[in-house]
N, C-alpha and C positions, 0 to 999 in steps of 0.2 A: 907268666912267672916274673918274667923283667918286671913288671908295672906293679906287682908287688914290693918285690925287691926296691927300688925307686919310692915307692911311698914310705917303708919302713927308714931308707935312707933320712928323708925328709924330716919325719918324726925324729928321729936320732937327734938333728939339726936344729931343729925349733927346739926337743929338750934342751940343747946347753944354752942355744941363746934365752931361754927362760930363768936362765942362774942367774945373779948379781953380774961376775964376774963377766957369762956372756952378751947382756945386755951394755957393760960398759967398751968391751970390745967390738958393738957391730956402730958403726958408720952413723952420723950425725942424720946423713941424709935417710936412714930409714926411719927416720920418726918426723912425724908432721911439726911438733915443737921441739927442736933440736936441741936448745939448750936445757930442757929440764926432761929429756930421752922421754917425754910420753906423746901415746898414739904412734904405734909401731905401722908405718905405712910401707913396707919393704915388698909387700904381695898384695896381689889382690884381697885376700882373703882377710889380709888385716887391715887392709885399710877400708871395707866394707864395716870393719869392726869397729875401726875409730870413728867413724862417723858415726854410729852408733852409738858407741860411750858418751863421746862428746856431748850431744844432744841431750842425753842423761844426766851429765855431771860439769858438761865444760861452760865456762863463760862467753860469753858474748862474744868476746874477742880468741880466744880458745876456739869456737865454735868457726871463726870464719877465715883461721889461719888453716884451721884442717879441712873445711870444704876446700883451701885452695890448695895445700898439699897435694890433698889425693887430685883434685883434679890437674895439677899439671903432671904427679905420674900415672894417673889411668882415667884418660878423658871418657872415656865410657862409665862412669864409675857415676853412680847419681844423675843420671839422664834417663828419665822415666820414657818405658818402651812402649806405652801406653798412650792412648789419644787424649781428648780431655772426658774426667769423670763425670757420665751420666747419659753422654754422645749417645748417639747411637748410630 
């Protein structure tokens, strides 16, 4: 029941930081490009996501300020668990 509880909390929270209002309220340092607030890197889970968009949409140099964001806050984040493709 707690770990319900706790997710639903969560959700609540991303809600408001999703408003205008609460995106200009959270912290410079949760976004990979701080001064233009994009690539929300605060969690795991978003900053799996910024590299992702990035890739899709960011420039060259967009692209390599957010590989270094997330990776100086989540060094496991883009270190492939895997050997090299085709190994055997």
């Amino acid at each position: 029941m707690a770990g319900k509880r706790a997710s639903s909390l969560s959700k609540k929270t991303n809600a408001r930081r999703n408003t205008k209002a609460g995106r200009k309220a959270m912290s410079p340092s949760s976004f990979a490009l701080p001064r233009q607030k994009k690539y929300r890197v605060d969690d795991a889970a978003h900053a799996r996501n910024a590299l992702a968009r990035v890739q899709q949409h960011g420039t060259s140099g967009e692209k390599a300020a957010v590989k270094k964001a997330v990776a100086r806050k989540f060094p496991s984040i883009g270190k492939s668990r895997r050997g090299k493709k085709g190994g055997k």
